[in-house]
GUKOL-159412 format. One record per residue (C-alpha): residue number from 1; x, y, z. Coordinates in nm, 2 decimals. Example, Ala and Ser with C-alpha at 12.3 -4.5 7.8 and 13.67 -1.06 7.14 Angstrom:
BEGIN
{kollo 1,{1.23,-0.45,0.78}}
{kollo 2,{1.37,-0.11,0.71}}
END
This chain:
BEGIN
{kollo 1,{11.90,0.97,-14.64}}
{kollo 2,{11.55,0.95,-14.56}}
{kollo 3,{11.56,1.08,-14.21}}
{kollo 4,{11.77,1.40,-14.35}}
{kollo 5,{11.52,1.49,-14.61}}
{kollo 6,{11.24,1.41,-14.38}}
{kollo 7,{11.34,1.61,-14.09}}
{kollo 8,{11.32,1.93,-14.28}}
{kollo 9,{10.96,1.83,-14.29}}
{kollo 10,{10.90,1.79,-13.94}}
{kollo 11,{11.06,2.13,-13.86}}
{kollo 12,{10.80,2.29,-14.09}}
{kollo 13,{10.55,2.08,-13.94}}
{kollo 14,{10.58,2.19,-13.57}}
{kollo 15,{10.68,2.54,-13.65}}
{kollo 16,{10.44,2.65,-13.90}}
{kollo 17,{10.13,2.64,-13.66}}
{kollo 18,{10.28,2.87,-13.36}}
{kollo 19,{10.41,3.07,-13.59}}
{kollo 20,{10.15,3.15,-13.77}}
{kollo 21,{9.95,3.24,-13.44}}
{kollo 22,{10.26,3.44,-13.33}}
{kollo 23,{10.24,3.63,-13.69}}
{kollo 24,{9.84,3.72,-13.66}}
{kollo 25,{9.94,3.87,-13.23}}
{kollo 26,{10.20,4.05,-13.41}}
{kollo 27,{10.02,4.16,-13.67}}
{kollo 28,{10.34,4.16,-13.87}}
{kollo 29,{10.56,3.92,-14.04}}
{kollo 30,{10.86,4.13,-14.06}}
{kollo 31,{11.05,3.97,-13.78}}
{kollo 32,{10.91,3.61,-13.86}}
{kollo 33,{11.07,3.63,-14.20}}
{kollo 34,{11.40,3.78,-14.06}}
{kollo 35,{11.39,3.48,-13.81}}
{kollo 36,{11.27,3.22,-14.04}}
{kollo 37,{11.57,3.34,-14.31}}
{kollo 38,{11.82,3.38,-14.02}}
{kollo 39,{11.75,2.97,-13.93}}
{kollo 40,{11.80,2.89,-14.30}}
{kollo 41,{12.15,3.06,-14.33}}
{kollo 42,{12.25,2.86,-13.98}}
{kollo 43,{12.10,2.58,-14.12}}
{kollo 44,{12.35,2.60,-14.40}}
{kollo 45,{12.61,2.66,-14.23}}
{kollo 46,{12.61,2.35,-14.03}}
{kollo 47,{12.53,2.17,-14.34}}
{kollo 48,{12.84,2.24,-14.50}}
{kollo 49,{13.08,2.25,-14.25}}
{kollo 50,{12.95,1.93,-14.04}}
{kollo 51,{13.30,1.74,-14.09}}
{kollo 52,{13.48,2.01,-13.88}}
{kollo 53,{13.19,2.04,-13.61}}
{kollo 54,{13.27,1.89,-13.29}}
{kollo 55,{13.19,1.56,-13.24}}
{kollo 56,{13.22,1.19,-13.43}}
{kollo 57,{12.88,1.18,-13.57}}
{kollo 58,{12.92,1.45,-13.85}}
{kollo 59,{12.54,1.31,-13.99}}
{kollo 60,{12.38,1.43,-13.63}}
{kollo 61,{12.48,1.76,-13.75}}
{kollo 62,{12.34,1.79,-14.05}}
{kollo 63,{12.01,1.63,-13.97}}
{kollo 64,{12.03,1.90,-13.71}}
{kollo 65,{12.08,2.16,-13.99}}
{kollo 66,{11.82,2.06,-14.18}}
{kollo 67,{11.60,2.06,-13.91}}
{kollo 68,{11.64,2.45,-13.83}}
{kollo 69,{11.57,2.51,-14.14}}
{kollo 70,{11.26,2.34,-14.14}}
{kollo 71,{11.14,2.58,-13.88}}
{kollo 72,{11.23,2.84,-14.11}}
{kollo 73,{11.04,2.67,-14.41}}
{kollo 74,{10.72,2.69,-14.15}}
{kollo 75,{10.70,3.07,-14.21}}
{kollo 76,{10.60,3.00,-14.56}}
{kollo 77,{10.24,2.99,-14.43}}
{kollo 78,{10.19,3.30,-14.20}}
{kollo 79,{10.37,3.48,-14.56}}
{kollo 80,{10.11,3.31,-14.76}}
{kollo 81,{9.83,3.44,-14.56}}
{kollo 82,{9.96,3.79,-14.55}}
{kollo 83,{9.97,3.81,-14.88}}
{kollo 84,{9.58,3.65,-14.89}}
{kollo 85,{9.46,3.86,-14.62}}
{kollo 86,{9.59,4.19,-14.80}}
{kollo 87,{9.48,4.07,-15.17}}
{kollo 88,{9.14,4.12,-15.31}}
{kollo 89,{8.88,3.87,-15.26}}
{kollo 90,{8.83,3.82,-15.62}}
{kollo 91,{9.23,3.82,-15.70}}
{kollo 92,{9.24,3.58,-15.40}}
{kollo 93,{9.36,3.26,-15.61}}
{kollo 94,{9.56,3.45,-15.87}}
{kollo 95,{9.76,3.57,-15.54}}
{kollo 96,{9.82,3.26,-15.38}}
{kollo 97,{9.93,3.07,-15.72}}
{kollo 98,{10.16,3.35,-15.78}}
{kollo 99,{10.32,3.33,-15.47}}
{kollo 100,{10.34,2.98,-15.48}}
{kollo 101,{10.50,3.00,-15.87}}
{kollo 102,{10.78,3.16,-15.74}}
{kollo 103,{10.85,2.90,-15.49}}
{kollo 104,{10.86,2.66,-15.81}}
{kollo 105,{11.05,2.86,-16.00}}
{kollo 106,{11.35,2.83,-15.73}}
{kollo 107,{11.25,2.42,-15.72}}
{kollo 108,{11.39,2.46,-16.12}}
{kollo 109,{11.68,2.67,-16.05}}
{kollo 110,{11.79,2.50,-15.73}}
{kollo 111,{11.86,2.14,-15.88}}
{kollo 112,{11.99,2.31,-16.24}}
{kollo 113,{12.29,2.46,-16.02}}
{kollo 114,{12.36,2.12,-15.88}}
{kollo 115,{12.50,2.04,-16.28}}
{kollo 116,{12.76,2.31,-16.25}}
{kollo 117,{12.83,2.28,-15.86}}
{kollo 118,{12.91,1.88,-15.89}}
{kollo 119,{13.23,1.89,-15.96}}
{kollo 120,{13.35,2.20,-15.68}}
{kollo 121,{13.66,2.16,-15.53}}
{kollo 122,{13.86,2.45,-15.38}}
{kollo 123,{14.02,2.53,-15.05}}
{kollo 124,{13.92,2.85,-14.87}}
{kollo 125,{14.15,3.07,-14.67}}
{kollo 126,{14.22,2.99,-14.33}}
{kollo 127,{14.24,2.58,-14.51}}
{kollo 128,{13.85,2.53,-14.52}}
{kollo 129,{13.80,2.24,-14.82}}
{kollo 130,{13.48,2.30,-15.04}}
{kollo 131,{13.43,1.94,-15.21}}
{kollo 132,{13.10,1.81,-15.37}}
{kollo 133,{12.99,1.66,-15.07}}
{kollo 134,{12.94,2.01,-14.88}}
{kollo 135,{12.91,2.27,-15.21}}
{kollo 136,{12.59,2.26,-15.20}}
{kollo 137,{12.56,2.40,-14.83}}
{kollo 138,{12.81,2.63,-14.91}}
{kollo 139,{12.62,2.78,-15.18}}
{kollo 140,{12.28,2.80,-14.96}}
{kollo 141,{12.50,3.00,-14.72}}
{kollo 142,{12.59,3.25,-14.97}}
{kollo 143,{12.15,3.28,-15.10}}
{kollo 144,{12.06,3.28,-14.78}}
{kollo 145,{12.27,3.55,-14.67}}
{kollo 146,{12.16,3.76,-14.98}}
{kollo 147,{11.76,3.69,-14.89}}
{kollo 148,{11.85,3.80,-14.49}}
{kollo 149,{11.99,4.12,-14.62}}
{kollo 150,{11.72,4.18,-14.86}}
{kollo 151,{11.44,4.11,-14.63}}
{kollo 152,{11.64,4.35,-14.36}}
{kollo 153,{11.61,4.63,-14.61}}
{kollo 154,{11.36,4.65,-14.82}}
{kollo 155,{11.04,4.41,-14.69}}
{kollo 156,{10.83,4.64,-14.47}}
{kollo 157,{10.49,4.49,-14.45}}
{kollo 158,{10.24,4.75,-14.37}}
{kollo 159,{10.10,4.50,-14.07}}
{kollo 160,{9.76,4.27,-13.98}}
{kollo 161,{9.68,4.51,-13.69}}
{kollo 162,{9.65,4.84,-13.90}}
{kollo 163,{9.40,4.68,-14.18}}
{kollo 164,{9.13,4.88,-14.00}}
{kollo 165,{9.27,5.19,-14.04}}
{kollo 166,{9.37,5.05,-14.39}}
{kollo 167,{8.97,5.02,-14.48}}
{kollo 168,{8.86,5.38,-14.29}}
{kollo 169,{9.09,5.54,-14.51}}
{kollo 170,{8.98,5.36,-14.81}}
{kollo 171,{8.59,5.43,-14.70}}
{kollo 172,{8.69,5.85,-14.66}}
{kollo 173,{8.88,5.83,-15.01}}
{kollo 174,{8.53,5.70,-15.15}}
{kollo 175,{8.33,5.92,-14.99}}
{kollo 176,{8.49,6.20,-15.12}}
{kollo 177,{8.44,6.07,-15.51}}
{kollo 178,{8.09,6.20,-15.44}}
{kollo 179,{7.99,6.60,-15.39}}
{kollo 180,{7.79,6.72,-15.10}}
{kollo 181,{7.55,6.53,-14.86}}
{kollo 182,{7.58,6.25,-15.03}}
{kollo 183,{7.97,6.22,-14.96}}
{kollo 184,{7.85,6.23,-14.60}}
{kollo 185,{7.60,5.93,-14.63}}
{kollo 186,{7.83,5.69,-14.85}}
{kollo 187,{8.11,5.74,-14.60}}
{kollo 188,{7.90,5.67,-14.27}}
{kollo 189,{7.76,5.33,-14.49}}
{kollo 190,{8.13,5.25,-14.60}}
{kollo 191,{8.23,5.24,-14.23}}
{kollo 192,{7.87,5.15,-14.06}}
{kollo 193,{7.98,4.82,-14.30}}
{kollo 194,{8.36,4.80,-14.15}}
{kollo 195,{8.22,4.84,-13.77}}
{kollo 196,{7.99,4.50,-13.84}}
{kollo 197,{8.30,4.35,-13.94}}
{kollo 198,{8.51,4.45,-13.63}}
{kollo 199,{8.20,4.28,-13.41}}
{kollo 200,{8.29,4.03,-13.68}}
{kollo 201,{8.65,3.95,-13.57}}
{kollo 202,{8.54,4.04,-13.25}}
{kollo 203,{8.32,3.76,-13.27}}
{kollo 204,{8.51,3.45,-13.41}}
{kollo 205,{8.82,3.54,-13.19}}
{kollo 206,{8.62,3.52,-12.84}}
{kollo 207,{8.53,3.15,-12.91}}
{kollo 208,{8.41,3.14,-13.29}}
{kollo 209,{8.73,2.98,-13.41}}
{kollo 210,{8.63,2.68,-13.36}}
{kollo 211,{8.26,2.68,-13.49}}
{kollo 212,{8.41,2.86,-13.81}}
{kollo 213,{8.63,2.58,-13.84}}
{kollo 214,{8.39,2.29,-13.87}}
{kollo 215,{8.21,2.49,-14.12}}
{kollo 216,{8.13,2.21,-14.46}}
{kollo 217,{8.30,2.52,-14.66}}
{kollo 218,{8.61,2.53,-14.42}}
{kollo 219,{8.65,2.20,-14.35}}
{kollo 220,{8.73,2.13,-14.72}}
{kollo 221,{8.95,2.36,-14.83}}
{kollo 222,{9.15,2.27,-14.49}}
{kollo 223,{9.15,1.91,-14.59}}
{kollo 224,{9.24,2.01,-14.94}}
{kollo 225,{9.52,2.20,-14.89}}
{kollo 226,{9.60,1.95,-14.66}}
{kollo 227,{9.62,1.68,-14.87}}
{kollo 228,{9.81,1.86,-15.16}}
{kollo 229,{10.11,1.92,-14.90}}
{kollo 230,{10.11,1.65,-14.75}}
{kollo 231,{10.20,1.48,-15.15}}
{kollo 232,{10.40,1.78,-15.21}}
{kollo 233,{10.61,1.68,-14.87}}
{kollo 234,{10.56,1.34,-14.95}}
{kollo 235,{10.72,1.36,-15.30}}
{kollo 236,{11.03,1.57,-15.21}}
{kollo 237,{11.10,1.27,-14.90}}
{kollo 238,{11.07,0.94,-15.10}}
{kollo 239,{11.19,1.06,-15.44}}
{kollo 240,{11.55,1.01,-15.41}}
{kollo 241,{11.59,0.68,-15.22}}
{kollo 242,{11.31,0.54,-15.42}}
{kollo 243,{11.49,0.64,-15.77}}
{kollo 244,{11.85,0.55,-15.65}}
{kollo 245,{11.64,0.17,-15.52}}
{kollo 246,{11.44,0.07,-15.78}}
{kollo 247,{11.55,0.32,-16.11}}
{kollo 248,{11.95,0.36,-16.01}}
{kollo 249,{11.96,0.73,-16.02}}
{kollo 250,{12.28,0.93,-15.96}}
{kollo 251,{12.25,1.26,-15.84}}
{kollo 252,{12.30,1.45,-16.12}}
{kollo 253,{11.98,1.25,-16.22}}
{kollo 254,{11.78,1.30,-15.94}}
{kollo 255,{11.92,1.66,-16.00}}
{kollo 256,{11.72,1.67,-16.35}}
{kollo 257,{11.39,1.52,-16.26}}
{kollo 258,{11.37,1.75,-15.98}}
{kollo 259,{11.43,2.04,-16.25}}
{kollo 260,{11.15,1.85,-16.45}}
{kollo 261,{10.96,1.84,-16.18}}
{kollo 262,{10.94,2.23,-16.10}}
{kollo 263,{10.86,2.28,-16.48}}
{kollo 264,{10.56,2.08,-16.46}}
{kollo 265,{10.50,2.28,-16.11}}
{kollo 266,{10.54,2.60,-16.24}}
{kollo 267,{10.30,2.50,-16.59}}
{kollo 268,{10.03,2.35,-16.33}}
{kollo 269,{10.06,2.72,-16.15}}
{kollo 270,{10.10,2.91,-16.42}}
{kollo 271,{9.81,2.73,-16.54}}
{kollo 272,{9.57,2.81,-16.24}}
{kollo 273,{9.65,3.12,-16.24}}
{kollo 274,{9.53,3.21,-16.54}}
{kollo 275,{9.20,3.03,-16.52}}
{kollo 276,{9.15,3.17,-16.19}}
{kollo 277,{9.12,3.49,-16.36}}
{kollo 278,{8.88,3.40,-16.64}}
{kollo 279,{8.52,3.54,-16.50}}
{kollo 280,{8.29,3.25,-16.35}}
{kollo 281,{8.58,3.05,-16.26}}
{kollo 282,{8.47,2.83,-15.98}}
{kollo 283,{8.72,2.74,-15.72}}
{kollo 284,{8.53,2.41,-15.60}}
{kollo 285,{8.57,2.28,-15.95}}
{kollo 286,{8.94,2.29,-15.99}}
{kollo 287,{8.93,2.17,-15.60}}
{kollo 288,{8.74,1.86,-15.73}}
{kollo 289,{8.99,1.80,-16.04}}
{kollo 290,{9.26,1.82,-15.84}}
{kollo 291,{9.15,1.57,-15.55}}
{kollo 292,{9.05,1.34,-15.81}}
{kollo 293,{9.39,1.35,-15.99}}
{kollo 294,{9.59,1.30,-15.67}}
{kollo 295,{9.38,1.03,-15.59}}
{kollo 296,{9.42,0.83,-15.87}}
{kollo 297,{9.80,0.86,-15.82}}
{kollo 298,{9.77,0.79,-15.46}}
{kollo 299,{9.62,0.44,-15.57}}
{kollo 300,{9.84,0.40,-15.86}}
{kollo 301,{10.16,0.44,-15.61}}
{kollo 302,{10.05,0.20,-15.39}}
{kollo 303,{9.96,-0.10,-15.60}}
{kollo 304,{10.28,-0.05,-15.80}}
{kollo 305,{10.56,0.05,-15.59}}
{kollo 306,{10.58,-0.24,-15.35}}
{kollo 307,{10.58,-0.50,-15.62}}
{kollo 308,{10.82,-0.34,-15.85}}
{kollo 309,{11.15,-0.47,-15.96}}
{kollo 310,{11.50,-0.31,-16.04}}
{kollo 311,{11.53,-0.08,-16.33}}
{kollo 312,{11.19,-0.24,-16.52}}
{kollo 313,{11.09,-0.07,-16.80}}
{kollo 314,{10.76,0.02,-16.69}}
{kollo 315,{10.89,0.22,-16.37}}
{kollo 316,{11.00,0.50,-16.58}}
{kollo 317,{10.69,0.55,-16.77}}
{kollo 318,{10.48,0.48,-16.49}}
{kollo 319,{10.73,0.77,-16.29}}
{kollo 320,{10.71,1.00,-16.56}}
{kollo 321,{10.29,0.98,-16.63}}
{kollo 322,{10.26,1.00,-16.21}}
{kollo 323,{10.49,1.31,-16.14}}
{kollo 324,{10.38,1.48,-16.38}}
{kollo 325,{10.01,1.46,-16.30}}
{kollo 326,{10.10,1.49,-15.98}}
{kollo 327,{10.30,1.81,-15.96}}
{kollo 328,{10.08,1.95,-16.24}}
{kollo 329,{9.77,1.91,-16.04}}
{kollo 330,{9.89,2.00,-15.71}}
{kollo 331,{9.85,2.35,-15.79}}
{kollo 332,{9.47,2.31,-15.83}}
{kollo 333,{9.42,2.14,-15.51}}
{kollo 334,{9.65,2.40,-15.33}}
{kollo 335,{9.47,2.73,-15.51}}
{kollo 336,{9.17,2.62,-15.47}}
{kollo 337,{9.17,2.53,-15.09}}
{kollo 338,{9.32,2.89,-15.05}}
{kollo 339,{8.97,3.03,-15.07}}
{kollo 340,{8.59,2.86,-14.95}}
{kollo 341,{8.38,2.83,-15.22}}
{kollo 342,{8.19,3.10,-15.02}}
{kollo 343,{8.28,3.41,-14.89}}
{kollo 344,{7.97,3.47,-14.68}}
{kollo 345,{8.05,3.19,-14.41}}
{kollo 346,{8.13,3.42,-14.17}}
{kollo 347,{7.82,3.49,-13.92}}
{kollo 348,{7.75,3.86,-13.95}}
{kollo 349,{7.61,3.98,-13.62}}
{kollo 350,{7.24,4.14,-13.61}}
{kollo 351,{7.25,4.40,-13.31}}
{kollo 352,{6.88,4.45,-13.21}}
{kollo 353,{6.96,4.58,-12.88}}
{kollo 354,{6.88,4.93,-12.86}}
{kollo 355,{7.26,5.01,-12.65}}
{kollo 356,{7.45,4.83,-12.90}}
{kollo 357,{7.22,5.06,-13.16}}
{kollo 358,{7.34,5.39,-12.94}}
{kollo 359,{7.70,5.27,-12.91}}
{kollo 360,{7.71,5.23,-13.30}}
{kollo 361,{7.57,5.57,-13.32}}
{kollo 362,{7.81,5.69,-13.11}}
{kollo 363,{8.11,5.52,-13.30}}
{kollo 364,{8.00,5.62,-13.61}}
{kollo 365,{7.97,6.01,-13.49}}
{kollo 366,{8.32,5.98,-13.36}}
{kollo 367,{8.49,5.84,-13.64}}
{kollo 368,{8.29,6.12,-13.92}}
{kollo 369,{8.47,6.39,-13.66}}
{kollo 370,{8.80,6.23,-13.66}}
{kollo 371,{8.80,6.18,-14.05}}
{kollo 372,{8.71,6.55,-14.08}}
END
């Protein structure tokens, strides 16, 4: 049981890096997201019809199953940071913990179907036997299927690579809030501004990345967000066979706290998201909260667990007080680490040569006369 849930972890694990770096070439997630959903729905597939799949080891196939869709789960990040990268810098946190709510909300509504799917048992045509052993894979096939055909139609993201054009039209709109000359000045400021960020990007992608990286601000949040999915991983692996070990649970129990568990979830995003809002919210300060928090349960988890007994009555306190804190808090430590606690660590570049001074000029005149 372990190896099945863990697996699905792995996947993510080794996917979500390339594909993330394949996302930013790109400059699109479109097909990512087609390909990440497409690996779900085959992942489901095999889940649920394993027994009928060539071979003795039926099990081999469904750890295989779960591991495609790992590599599909690793797309969550590259459709995290396009939503980031396209959002505000002020709104920065409220978008991230809104995308991240929804993912909770399913967490609820994924174990709650699990009560009405337990007890499945039909026959398909052509002699294919749905039971309660495979339902559940059967059902995935039919929401995954739905998400492919709603991502093929209606998600068109307008793509990384055309941001710049994004922010010149942007700068022109401004520009032309305000009559005369001085429409003319704002707009060659709005994009003088843009071209210093392009030497920007420029910049950190010739050999920056990894200076940027080791940046105190950087460095941080990286380890933050880190450390809040590693627990998050963590929690989903060694849940079950912990609870059915030491607490007894049935599925239809482990079905509930996992329902419990995305309420808190969703009540620690929901949460976030609404101070993240309030003016003079500091992102280092819910980083700090939520570090300490998943800390203390870190340490609390470790002393206990390996001396516990079978079914005492402290366990179910003890695993009520740390889930909660620990989904609840998650969300702060995940927020927060979406976003430095500066914005200014990039290096801005100072040109002082006078050709980079007459190749500015010269950009800037050619972008005025295309805008006109």
């Amino acid at each position: 049981m372990g190896v099945v849930i863990s697996i699905f972890a792995i996947g993510s694990i080794i996917a979500a890096p390339s594909l993330g770096r394949i996302c930013d070439k790109l400059g699109t997630s479109r097909p990512l997201l087609i390909f990440g959903v497409s690996l779900h729905l085959t992942g489901s597939i095999i889940y649920f019809m394993a027994p009928t799949l060539p071979g003795s080891r039926p099990e081999m196939w469904i750890v295989f199953g779960r591991f495609l869709a790992g590599i599909g789960y690793g797309l969550d990040a590259p459709v995290v940071g396009t939503l980031t990268r396209n959002a505000p810098p002020d709104n920065r946190g409220s978008v991230i913990a809104s995308a991240i709510l929804m993912r909770q909300v399913g967490v609820i509504i994924g174990p709650f179907c699990m009560l009405f799917l337990k007890n499945a048992n039909f026959t398909l045509p052509g002699g294919f036997t749905i039971n309660p052993y495979n339902v559940q894979g059967f059902f995935l096939t039919g929401v995954w299927a739905t998400v492919l055909i709603i991502v093929i139609l209606f998600y068109h993201d307008a793509g990384l690579g055309n941001s710049t054009e994004i922010q010149k039209s942007k700068a022109y709109e401004e520009s032309e809030a305000i009559p005369n000359e001085d429409a003319e000045a704002n707009f060659t400021a709005s994009i003088h501004n843009l071209h210093f960020k392009w030497k920007e990007t420029k910049d950190i992608t010739s050999g920056g990345i990894l200076k940027l990286l080791l940046r105190e601000q950087v460095v941080v949040c990286l380890v933050g967000s880190f450390g809040g999915m590693f627990l998050q991983s963590s929690l989903e692996t060694v849940f079950t066979p912990l609870s059915k070990r030491l607490l007894g649970f049935t599925s239809v129990q482990n079905a509930m706290t996992y329902v419990f568990i995305g309420i808190v979830a969703v009540s620690g995003y929901f949460c976030m998201k609404m101070i993240s809002d309030r003016p003079g919210f500091q992102q280092r300060r819910a980083l700090l909260i939520g570090m300490a928090v998943e800390f203390l349960n870190t340490v609390i988890l470790t002393t206990t667990v390996p001396v516990a007994t079978f079914r005492a009555t402290y366990l179910y306190i003890l695993t009520c007080v740390v889930v909660m804190l620990q989904c609840f808090f998650m969300a702060w430590l995940v927020v927060a680490s979406g976003k430095p606690t500066r914005i200014d660590f990039f290096p801005l570049p100072n040109p002082t040569s006078k050709d980079d001074n007459r190749k500015e000029d010269a950009e800037l005149a050619r972008i005025v006369q295309n805008a006109e």
